[in-house]
N, C-alpha and C positions, 0 to 999 in steps of 0.2 A: 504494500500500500504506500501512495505518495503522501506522504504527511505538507500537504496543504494550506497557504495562509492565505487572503485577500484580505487588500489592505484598499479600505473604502474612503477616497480623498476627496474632499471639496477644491482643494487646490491641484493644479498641473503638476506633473512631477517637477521639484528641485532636488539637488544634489545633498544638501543638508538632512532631507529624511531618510536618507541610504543608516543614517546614527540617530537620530530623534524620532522616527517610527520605526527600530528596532528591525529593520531592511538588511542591514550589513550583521546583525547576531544571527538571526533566522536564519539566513543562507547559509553561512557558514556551520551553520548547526544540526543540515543537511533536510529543513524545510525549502519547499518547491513557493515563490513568495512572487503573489501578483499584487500589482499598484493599480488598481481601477480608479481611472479618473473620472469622475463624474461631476469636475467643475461646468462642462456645458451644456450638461443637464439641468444643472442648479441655479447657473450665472450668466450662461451663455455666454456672448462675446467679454464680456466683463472678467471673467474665470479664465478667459481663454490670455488671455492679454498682456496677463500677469510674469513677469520672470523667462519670456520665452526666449533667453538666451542661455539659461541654467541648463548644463549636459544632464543627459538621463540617468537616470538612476542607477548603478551598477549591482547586480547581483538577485534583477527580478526582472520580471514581463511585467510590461508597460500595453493595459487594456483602457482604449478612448472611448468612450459610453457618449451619443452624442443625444440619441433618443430612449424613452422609456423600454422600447421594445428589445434593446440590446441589452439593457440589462435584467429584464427578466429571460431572455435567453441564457444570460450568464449563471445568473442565480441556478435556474432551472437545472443545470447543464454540473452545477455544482457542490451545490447545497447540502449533496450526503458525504463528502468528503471535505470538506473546506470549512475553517473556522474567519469567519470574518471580523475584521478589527477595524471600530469606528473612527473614522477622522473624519466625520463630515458635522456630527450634531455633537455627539460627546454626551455631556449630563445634561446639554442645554435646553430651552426649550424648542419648538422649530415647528416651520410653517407648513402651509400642503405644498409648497415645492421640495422642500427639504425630504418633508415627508413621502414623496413618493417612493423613495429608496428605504425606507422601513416598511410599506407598506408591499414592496415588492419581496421584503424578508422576512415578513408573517406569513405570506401568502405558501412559503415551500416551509415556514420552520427554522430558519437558517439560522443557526447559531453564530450570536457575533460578540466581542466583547467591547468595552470603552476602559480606555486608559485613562485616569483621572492623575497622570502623576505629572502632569502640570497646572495645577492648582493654584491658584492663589487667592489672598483676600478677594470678595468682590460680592455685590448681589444688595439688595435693596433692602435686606431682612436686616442686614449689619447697620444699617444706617437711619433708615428709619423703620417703627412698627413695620409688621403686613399690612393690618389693614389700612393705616395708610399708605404705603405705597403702593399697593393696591387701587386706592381715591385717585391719587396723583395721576398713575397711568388711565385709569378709566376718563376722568376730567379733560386730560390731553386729548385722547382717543376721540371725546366727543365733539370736538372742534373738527375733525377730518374724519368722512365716514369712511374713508380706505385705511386711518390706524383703528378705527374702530373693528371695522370688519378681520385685522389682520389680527387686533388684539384677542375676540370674541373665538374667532378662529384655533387662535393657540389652544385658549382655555377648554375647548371642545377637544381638540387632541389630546391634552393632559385626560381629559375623564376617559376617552377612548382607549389610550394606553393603559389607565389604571384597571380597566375592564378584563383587559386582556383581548380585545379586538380592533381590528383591520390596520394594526401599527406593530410592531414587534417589540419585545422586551429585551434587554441585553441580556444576557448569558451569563456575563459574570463580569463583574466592576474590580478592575486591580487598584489600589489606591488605597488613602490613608483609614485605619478603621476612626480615627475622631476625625477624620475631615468632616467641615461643618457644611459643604457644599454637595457628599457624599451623603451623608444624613439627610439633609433635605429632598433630594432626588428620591431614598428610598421612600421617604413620606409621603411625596408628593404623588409615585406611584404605585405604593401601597404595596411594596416591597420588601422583603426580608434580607436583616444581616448576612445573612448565609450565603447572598449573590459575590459579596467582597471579598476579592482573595487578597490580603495583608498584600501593599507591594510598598516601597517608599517613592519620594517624587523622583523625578527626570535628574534634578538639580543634586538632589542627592548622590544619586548614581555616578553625577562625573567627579561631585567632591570624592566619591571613597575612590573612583578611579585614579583621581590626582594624588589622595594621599598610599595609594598600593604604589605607586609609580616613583613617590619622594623618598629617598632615602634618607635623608637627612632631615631633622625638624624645620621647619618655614620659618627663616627669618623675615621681620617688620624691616621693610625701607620706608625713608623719608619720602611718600608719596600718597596721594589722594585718591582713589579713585570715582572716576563718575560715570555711572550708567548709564549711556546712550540709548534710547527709544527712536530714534529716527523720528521723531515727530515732525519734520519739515517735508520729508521723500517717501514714508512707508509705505510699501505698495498695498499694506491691507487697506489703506485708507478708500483708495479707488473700490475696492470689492466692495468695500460695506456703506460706500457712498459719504464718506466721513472728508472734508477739508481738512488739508493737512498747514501747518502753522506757518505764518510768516518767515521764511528764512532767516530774513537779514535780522528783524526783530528779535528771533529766537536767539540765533545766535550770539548778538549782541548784548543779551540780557544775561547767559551763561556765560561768557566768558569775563562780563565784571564781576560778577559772581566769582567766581573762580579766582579774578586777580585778587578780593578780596580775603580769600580761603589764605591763598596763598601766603598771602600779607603777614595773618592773624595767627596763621601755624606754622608756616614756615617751610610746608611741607609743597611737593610739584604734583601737580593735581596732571593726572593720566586717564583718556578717553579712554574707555573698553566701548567699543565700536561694537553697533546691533549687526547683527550678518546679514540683514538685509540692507545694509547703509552703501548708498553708491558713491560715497568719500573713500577713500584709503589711506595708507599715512603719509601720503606725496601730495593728496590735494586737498583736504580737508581744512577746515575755519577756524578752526581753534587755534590759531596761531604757531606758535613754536612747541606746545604742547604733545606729547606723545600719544598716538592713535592707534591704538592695539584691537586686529580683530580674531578673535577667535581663539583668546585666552582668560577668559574676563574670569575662570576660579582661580587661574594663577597669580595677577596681577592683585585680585581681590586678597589673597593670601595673605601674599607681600606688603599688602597696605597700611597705614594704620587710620583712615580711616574713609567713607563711599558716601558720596552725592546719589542722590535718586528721585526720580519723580513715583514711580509706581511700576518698575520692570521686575518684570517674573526671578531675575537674577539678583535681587535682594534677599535670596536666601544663602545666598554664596556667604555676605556678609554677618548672616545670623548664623549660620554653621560654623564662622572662625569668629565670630564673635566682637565685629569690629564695631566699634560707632557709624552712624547711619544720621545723615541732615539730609530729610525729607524736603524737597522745593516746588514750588510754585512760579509759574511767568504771570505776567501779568495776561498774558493773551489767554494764557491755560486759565487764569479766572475766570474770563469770559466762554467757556464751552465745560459745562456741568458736567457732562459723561468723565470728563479728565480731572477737574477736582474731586468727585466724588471717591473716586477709585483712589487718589492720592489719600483721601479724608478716611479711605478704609484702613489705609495701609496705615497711616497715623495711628488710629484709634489702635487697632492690632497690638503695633509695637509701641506703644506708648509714647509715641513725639509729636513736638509741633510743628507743622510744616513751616519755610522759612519761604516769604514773598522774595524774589530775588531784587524784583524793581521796588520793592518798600526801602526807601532810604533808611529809616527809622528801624526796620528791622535786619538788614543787612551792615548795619551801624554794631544793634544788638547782639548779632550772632556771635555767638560761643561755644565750644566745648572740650571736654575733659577727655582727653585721649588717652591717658590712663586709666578711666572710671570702670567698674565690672559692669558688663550689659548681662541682662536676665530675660532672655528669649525664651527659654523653655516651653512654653506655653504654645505658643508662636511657632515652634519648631515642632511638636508634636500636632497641631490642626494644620498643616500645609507642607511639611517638609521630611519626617522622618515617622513613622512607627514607637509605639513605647516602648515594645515587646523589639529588642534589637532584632537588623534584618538585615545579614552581612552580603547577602547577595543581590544581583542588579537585579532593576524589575522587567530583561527581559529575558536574563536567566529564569524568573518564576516562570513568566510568559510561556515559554519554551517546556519548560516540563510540564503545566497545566494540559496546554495545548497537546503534546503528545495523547497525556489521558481519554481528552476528549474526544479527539481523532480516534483511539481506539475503540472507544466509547460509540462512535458513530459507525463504525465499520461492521461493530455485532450488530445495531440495530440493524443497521442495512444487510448481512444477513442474513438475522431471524425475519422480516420483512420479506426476505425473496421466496425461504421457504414456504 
């Protein structure tokens, strides 16, 4: 029997998920490992558009799903051997476009999973009540009868999956057992602990890789680090229809920021570059500043202490334990969706976020780079397991999936006889 993955993406293939959806473990692990793109199913030209200079994928079959009808051939064609692993909705909630691809995975049974081990603070429950934010969305919604329809729409899908009809249930949720985002999803559809298999986040996985790989304890240099978003260029911005920030302002506002850092600590504040960032260290705005992509646990390591707005890589910082100056632009004041998340991640880890353009508070800013931080908390709902878990999560992946796989192959089978 071929021990079987598809991997179901709302995005085109890039080269970065060959390592971030567990592509390059798999194969090498002598799983047969398909990438179903289903961005122009979901996005159309929008999905399609995205990155299409990024080489393919190495180490799996690349299937382009443009109509519904391909991929319930595929499923159909499938489904008794193959475990499929969500990258299109995740925990999230999601619409009847989205929804077609679950509803063509109820239809055969298709067992698929969701990785939740990128997780971070976020969701409306953290910041205000349900039921008001509930109010909030519904109030919006009734100013535009298409967010109304789109809103009323989800809600109908949540009770239809809780039913257990004409949408599919995931198979089994890898991820944190006190994630507070995992918790909600079982409530919401009326799920049991028992779908969760114990895995830790993404983030964690490269920290225990970094530290299997150091030989030597990680010495602190005189450096800063600050976590790039790409807020000016990020291609998800386009997908989900989001403006992305003033360039010249953006930049402008961080890097006096930064000359202030500098000033006050003494220390040389260093980019860690988002990998989707189309700067490199030759052309990039930050001045004489060092622009590092695709080492941001190393450099985090080394630090003593990390600038951020709300990047998924502020765990790096709470696993070695560094001080963290949450910031704000002025422009990022003006679009809610960006302060909010910032406003999570504050509450979370208990800081204040620092205005970069407040005179007054960039006057104020301070901190203790010696003080002890007490993340704890913090690191067990988003980042790590209580119950220690010295393996990666896609080593569990890997031997689950075996089971299942064989698991599927009786049924199918007892079935024929």
């Amino acid at each position: 029997m071929t021990n079987r993955v598809a991997i179901l993406s709302r995005l085109p293939p890039l080269a970065i998920f060959a390592k971030v959806f567990g592509i390059e473990y798999l194969s090498k692990s002598g799983f047969e490992v398909v990438f179903v793109d289903v961005s122009w199913l979901i996005d159309g030209v929008r999905g399609q558009d995205l990155d299409q200079e990024q080489p393919s994928i190495l180490g799996c079959e690349t299937v382009v799903i443009n109509r519904l009808e391909e991929l319930e051939t595929f499923v159909k064609e499938s489904f008794e051997s193959t475990i499929f692993i969500d990258k299109v909705s995740g925990l999230a909630e999601f619409n009847l476009n989205i929804g077609q691809v679950f509803k063509v995975l109820k239809r055969y049974n298709a067992k698929y999973y969701v990785m939740s081990n990128e997780a971070i603070p976020g969701g409306s429950h953290e910041v205000h009540s349900f039921t008001f934010a509930l109010f909030l969305k519904i109030k919006k919604a009734l100013k535009n009868p298409r967010l109304l329809y789109e809103f009323l729409t989800k809600k109908l899908i949540v009770q239809f999956i809780k039913m257990n009809i004409l949408y599919q249930k995931p198979y089994r949720i890898f991820g944190l057992e006190d994630s507070p985002i995992v918790t909600a999803y079982l409530e919401k559809y009326g799920m049991r602990t028992s779908v969760i298999t114990p895995t830790n986040s993404n983030d964690y996985d490269i920290y225990l890789e970094y530290m299997r790989e150091t030989a030597q304890p990680v010495m602190s240099t005189e450096t800063c680090v600050f976590l790039d978003e790409d807020h000016t260029n990020h291609p998800d911005f386009f997908l989900f229809g989001l403006a992305p920030l003033s360039e010249f302002e953006y930049i402008s506002s961080m890097n006096h920021f930064f000359d202030c850092v500098e000033s006050k600590t003494g220390l040389s504040v260093v980019i860690a570059a988002h990998p989707k960032s189309r700067f490199s260290s030759e052309n990039h705005q930050y001045g004489k500043r060092a622009f590092i992509k695709g080492n941001t646990v190393g450099i985090v390591a080394k630090s003593k202490m990390v600038i951020a707005h709300s990047s998924t890589s502020i765990n790096f910082p709470v696993l070695f334990g560094k001080p963290i100056v949450l910031v704000l632009t002025s422009q990022m004041k003006d679009r809610p969706e960006m302060v909010n998340i910032v406003k999570v991640f504050s509450g979370e880890l208990g800081l204040d976020p620092v205005d970069v353009d407040s005179a007054d508070e960039v006057d104020a800013f301070n901190i203790d780079l010696d003080g002890q931080r007490d993340y704890e908390v913090y690191l067990h709902k988003y980042v790590k397991n209580k119950a220690p878990i010295n393996k990666l999560a896609w080593e569990i992946v890997a031997e689950v999936a075996l089971k299942d796989l064989a698991q599927l192959e009786l049924t199918k089978k007892y079935l024929t006889y």
